[in-house]
C-alpha positions, 0 to 999 in steps of 0.5 A, spaced: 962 132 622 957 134 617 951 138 619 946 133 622 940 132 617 934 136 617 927 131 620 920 131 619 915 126 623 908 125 620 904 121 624 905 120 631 903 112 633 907 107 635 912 107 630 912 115 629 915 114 636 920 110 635 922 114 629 921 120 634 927 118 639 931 115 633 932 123 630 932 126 637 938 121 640 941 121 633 947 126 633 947 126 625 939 128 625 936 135 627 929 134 628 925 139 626 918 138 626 912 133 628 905 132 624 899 128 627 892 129 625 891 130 632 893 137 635 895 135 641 898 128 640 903 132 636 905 137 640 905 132 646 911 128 642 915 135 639 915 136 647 918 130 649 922 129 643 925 136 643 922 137 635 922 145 633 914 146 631 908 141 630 903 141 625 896 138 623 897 139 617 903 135 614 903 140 607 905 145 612 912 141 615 914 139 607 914 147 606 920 148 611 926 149 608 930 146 614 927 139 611 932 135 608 928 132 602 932 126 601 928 123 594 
């Protein structure tokens, strides 16, 4: 198997909920790190969702080089 692609999540509402226990159940995607304008939120779901890092500010997750830039 190829390594696991490397995921951001921007946002942490009902969606980005979601799409946080897709990439962290996922064998094919490593999830590295979770964004949300509220700091709290954002940490709470890379807790629960064993991301990497967590950030306010989404600039800051775009920078990693981890981040598979798919487009």
């Amino acid at each position: 198997m190829k390594n696991p692609a490397g995921f951001e999540l921007i946002g942490c509402g009902v969606w980005g909920e979601v799409h946080a226990r897709t990439y962290a159940n996922s064998p094919h995607a490593k999830f590295i790190a979770v964004g949300d304008k509220d700091q709290n939120q954002a940490k709470h779901f890379a807790g629960l969702y064993k991301a990497s890092n967590y950030y306010t500010d989404f600039k800051k997750i775009l920078e990693k080089p981890e981040i598979d830039k798919l487009c």
